[in-house]
RODO-2510 file (C-alpha; in nm, 4 decimals, decimal comma):
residues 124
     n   res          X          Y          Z
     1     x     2,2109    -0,6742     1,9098
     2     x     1,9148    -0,8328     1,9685
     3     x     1,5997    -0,8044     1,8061
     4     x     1,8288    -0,6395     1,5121
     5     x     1,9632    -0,7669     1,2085
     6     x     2,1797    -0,5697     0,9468
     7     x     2,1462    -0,6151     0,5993
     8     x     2,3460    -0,4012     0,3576
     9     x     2,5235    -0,1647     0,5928
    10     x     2,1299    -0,0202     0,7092
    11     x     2,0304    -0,1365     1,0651
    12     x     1,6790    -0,3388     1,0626
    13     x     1,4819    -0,2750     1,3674
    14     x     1,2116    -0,5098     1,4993
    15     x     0,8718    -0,3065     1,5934
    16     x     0,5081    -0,3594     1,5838
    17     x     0,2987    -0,2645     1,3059
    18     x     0,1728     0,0541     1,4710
    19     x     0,5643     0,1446     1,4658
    20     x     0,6237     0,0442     1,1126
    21     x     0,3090     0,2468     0,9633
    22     x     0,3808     0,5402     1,1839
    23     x     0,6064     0,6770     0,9153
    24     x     0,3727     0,6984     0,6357
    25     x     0,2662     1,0502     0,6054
    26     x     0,0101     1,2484     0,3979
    27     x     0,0799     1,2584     0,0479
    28     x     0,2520     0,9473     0,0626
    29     x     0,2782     0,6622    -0,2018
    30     x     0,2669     0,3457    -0,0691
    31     x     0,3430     0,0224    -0,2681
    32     x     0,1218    -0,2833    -0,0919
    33     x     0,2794    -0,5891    -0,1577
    34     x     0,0764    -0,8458    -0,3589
    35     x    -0,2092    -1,1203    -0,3729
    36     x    -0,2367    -1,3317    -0,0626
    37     x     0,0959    -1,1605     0,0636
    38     x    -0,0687    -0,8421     0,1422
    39     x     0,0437    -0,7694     0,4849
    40     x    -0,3525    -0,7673     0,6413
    41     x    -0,1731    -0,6183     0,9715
    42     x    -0,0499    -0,3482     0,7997
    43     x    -0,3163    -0,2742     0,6455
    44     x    -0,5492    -0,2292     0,9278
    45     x    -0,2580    -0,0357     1,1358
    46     x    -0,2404     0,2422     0,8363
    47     x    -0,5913     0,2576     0,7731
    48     x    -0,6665     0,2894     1,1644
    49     x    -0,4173     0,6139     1,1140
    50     x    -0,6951     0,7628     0,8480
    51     x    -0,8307     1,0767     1,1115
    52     x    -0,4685     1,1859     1,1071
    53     x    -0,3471     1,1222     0,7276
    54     x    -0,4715     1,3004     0,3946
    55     x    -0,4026     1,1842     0,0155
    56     x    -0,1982     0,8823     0,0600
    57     x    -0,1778     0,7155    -0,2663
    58     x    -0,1923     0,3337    -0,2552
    59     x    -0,0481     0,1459    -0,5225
    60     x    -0,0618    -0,2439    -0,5633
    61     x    -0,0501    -0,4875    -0,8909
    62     x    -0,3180    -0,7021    -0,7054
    63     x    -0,4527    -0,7547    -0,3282
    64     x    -0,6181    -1,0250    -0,1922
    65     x    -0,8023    -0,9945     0,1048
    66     x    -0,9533    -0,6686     0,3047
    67     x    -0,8659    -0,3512     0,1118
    68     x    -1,0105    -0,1049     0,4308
    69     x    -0,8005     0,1725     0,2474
    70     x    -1,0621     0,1426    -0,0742
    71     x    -1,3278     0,2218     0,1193
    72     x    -1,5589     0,5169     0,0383
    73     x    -1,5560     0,6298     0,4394
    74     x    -1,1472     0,6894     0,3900
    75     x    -1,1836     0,8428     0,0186
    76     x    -1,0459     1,2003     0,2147
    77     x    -0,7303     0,9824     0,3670
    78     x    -0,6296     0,7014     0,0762
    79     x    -0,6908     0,6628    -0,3092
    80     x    -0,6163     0,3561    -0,4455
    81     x    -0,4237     0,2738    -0,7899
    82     x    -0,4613    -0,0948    -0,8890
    83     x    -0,2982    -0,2315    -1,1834
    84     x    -0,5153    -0,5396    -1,1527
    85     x    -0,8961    -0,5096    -1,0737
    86     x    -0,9638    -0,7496    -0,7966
    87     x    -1,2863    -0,7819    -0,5970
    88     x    -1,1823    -0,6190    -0,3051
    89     x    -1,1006    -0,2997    -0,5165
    90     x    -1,3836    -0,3714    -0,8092
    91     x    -1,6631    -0,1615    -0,6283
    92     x    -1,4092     0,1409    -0,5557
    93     x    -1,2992     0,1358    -0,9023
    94     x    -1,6626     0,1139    -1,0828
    95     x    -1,7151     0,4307    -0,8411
    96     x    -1,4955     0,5855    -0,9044
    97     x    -1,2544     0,5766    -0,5832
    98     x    -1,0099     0,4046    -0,6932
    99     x    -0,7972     0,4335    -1,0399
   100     x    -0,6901     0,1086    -1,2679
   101     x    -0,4047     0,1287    -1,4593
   102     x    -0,3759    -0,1189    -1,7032
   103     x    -0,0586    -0,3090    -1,7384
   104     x     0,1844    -0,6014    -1,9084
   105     x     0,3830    -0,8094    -1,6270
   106     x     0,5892    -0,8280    -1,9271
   107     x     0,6442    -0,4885    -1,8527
   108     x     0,6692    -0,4650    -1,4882
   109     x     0,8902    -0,3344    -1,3065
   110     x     1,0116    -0,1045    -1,5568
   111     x     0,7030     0,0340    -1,6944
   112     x     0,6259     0,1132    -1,3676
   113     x     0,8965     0,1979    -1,1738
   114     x     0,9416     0,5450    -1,3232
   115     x     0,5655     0,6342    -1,2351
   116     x     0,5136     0,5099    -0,8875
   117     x     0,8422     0,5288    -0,6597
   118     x     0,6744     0,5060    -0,3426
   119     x     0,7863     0,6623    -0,0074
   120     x     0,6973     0,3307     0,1723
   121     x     0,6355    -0,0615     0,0961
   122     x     0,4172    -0,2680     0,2522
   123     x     0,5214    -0,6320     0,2782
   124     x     0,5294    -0,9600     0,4311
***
């Protein structure tokens, strides 16, 4: 088994990033994993997968670092929903490419969890 780990009865497979993104699809919601733990590798593996992908929704509390996916050239591929307004989303939200949602960490998860179950996670 190696290179493989279980963890709660589900296999974990090892992979590069190219592998891992390769199942987000069009019309996916993706949950980005936050501040300086947004996986920049990631990142640049989905957003080099924009000429093939359509209306993926991106959803993070708050990202530090590149945010490629917020960019006005991939506006047709991602759309990004930031609960906090950082500066590497500021411009796409003032322009309207990108939506903030206002919210309580009080309240989070469970304010949230009913409105954005994503179909992946992005994470260190």
């Amino acid at each position: 088994m190696k290179g493989k780990k279980k963890n709660h009865g589900n296999e974990l497979k090892r992979g590069t990033v190219e592998e891992a993104v390769s199942a987000i699809r069009s019309g996916d919601r993706v949950f980005v994993h936050s501040v300086a733990a947004a996986p920049q590798r990631l990142i640049q593996a989905m957003t080099a997968r924009a000429p093939e992908l359509e209306n993926v929704e991106i959803v993070h509390i708050h990202t530090e670092g590149d945010a490629p996916y917020a960019s006005p050239e991939l506006a047709a591929s991602f759309h990004t929903k930031a609960m906090f307004v950082g500066a590497n989303v500021r411009k796409a939200v003032a322009g309207g490419q990108a939506d903030y949602i206002p919210v309580f960490l009080f309240r989070f998860p469970p304010q949230t969890s009913m409105a954005f179950v994503p179909s992946a996670c992005l994470s260190t």
